[in-house]
N, C-alpha and C positions, 0 to 999 in steps of 0.2 A: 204175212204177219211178222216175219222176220224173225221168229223164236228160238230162241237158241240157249245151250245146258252145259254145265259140264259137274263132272262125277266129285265128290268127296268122302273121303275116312276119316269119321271119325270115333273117337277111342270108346265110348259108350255109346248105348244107344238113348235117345232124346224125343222128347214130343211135343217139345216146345218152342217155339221162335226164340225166347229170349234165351233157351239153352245151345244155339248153335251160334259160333264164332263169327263173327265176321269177314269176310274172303273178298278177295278181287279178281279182275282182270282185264283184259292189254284191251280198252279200249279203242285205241288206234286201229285194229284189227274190225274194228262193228262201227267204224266212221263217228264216232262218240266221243272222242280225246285224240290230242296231241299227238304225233309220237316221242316228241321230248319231254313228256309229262303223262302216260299212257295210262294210268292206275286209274280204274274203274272201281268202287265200290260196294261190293253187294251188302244188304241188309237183310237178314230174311224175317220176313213178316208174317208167309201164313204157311202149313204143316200137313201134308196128306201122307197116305200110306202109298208106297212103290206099286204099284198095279204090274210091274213088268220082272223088279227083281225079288219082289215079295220079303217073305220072313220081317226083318227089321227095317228094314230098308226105307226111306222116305224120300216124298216130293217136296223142297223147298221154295215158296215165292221168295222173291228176292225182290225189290226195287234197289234203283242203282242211284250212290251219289259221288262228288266227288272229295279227293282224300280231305278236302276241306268241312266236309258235313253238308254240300249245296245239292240238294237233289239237281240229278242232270236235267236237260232241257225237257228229253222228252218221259221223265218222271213222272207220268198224272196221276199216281198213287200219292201219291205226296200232297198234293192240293186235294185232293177227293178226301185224306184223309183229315185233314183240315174242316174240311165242310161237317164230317159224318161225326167229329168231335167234337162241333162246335152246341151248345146245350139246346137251345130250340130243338135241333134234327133231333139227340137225344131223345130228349120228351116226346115227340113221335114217333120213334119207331119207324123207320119208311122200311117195307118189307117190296121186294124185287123180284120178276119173273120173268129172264128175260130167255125168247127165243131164236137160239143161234141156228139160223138157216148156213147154208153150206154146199160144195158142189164136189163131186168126185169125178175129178181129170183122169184120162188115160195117161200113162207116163210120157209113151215116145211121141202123142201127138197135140196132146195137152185139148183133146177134144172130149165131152162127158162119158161120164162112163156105161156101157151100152148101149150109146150112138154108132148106128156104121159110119168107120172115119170116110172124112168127107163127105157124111150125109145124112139128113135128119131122122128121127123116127117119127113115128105118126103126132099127129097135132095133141095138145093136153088135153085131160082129161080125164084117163082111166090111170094115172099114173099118181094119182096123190093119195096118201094111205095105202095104194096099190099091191098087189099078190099076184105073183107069180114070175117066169124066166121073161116074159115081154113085158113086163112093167114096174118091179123092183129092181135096180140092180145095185149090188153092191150091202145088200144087206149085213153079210156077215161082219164087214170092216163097220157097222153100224151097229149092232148088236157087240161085237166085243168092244167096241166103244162106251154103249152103256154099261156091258158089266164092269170096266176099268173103272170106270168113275165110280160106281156103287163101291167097289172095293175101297177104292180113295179116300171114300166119305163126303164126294162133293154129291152135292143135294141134288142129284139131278133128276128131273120129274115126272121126264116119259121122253120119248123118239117118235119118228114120223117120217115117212116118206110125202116128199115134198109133189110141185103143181109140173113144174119140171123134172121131166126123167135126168137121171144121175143125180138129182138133189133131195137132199136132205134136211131135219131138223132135230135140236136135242134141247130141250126147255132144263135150266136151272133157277131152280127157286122151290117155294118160298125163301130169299135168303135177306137177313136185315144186313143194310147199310155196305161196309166197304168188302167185308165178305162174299156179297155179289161179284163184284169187280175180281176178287182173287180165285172165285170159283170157278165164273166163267174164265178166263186167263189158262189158269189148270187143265182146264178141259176141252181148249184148245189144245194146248201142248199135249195131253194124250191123246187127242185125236190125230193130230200132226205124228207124232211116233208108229200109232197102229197102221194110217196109211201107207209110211215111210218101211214095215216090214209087209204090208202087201202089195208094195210096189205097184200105188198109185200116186196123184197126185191130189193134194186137197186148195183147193179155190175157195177162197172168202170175197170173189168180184160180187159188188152186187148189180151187175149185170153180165153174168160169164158170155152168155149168149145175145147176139141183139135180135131184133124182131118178135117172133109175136108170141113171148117165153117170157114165165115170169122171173122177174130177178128173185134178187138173197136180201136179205134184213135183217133184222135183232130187235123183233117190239118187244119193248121194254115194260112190262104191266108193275104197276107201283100204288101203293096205299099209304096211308099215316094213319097213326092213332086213333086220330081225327076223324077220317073218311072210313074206319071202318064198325066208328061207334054209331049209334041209332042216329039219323039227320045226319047222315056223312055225305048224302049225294049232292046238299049245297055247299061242301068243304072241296068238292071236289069240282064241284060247277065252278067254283073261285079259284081252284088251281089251276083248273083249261083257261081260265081267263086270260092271269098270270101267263099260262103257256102262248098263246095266239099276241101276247104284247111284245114276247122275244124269240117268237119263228124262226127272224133271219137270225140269229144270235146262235138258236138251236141248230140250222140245218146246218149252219159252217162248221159244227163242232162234232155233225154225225154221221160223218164217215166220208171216206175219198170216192168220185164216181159215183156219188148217189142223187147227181143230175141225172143220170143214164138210168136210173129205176124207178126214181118218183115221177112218173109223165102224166099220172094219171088215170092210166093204166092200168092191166093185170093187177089189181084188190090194192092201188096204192094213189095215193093223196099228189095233186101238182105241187112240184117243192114251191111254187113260190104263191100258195094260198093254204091259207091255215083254217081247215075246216074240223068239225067233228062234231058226232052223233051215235044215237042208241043202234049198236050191232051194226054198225056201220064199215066196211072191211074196206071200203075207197074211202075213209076219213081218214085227217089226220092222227087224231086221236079218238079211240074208239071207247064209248062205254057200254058195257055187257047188260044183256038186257035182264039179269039176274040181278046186276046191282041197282039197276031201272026199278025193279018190281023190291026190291029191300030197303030201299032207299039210302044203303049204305053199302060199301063195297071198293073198290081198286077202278083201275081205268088205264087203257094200254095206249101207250108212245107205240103208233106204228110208223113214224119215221127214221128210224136208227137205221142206218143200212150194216149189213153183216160183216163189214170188216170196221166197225168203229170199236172206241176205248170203252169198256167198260165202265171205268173209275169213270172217262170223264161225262159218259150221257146219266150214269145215275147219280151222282155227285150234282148235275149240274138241274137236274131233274129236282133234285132237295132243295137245292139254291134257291129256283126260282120260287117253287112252290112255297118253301116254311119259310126261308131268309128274307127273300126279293121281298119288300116295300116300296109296291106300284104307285 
């Protein structure tokens, strides 16, 4: 993910974006500018509490632009936030659940963590939601993962041991509009920190291992207004629609190597066919058979693979659905 921080003082303390100053730095150093023009821009957008230095202390988003006011190339908060302000999305409300699967590397071999290196453990199965020293590991960096984020204030809505041993999952949401994108981001980044002092390695591949292991994802479960008022389940039969007309549109934009996980396979959809149905876990897009039987309710993107943009699967997610005029 490439995530990277650095520290600031300043003279009071703040709890709001638009109270914290503007900062830079040497782009040229993160392959993002010049070195004859290096000024990187930060902006900071969104505000959590320090989960690590506690008291006053705070987490800042930042998107980056340049000294000109140009969000940089790979800025997709900046277009996302475009979408989530544009007044349609507004009047809907798109509320967000998205869950970020994950894999915990050994450092020195970059193999899972409680695989004997150089060799597998037993086939899946007993490892997902799993208990105890042969089939959870890594819990504690997983559990102070949760309580950091509870601290933070990022909405985060439960944890799971995943289908694959060393893998994991940590769901944010309910969260409306671009505030998803900042949460989950956040919550990367302390999960990346807690790793970094228990000296592991954290993997967002969504296929760390090949053969006959499930990869990593991020489905994305999302509602409107719309779809969550009585008769929502044909506002949402209209959004799948909408969805299956820009698949390829979608799969390009939801993450790198996520040919290598959607095969079919292990509870996921072929990338290059757009299916979905009720409680369906090998569909593309699934609908809960809770919001089947209410006839209003959400419906989950299980195409997102686990190291895609936030900003741009749920931003682009609102696009199709409230903007796009098919």
């Amino acid at each position: 993910m490439d995530m990277r921080s650095k520290a600031r003082t300043l003279p009071n303390s703040v709890t709001e974006p638009s109270e914290i100053p503007r900062w830079n730095y040497d782009g040229s150093s993160t392959g993002q500018a010049p070195g004859e023009d290096s000024e990187v821009i930060l902006y900071p957008q969104a505000v959590f509490k320090d989960p690590f230095r506690r008291g006053n202390n705070i987490l800042v988003m930042c998107d980056a632009y340049t000294p000109q006011g140009e969000p940089i190339a790979n800025n997709n908060r900046h277009n996302a936030a475009k979408i989530f302000s544009h007044p349609d999305v507004v009047a809907e409300e798109p509320w967000y659940g998205i869950e970020q699967e994950y894999t915990l590397l050994q450092k020195d071999t970059h193999w899972p963590l409680g695989w004997p290196v150089g060799g597998f453990p037993g086939p899946q199965g007993p490892y997902y939601c799993g208990t105890g020293g042969d089939k959870a590991f890594g819990r504690d960096i997983v559990d102070s993962h949760y309580k950091a984020c509870l601290y933070a204030g990022i909405n985060i809505s439960g944890i799971n041991g995943e289908v694959m041993p060393g893998q994991w999952e940590f769901q944010v949401g309910p969260a409306v509009g671009i505030s998803a994108g900042d949460e989950v981001w956040v919550a990367r980044y302390i999960l990346e920190r807690i790793t970094e002092i228990a000296g592991c390695v954290l993997s967002f591949d969504p296929k760390p291992i090949k053969g006959d292991w499930n990869g990593a994802g991020a489905h994305t479960n999302y509602s409107t207004k719309s779809m969550r008022k009585s008769g929502g389940i044909d506002v949402i039969k209209k959004a799948i629609g909408k969805l299956s007309l820009r698949h390829k549109e979608h799969i390009a934009a939801y993450g790198e190597g996520n040919e290598r996980r959607l095969t079919g396979r292990h509870e996921t959809a072929d990338i290059n066919t757009f299916t979905w149905g009720v409680a369906n876990r090998g569909a593309s897009v699934r609908v809960g058979r809770d919001t089947e039987q209410n006839g209003k309710g959400y419906f989950e993107d299980r195409r997102p693979a686990s190291n895609m943009d936030p900003y741009v699967v749920t931003s682009m997610i609102a696009e199709t659905t409230i903007l796009w005029k098919k």
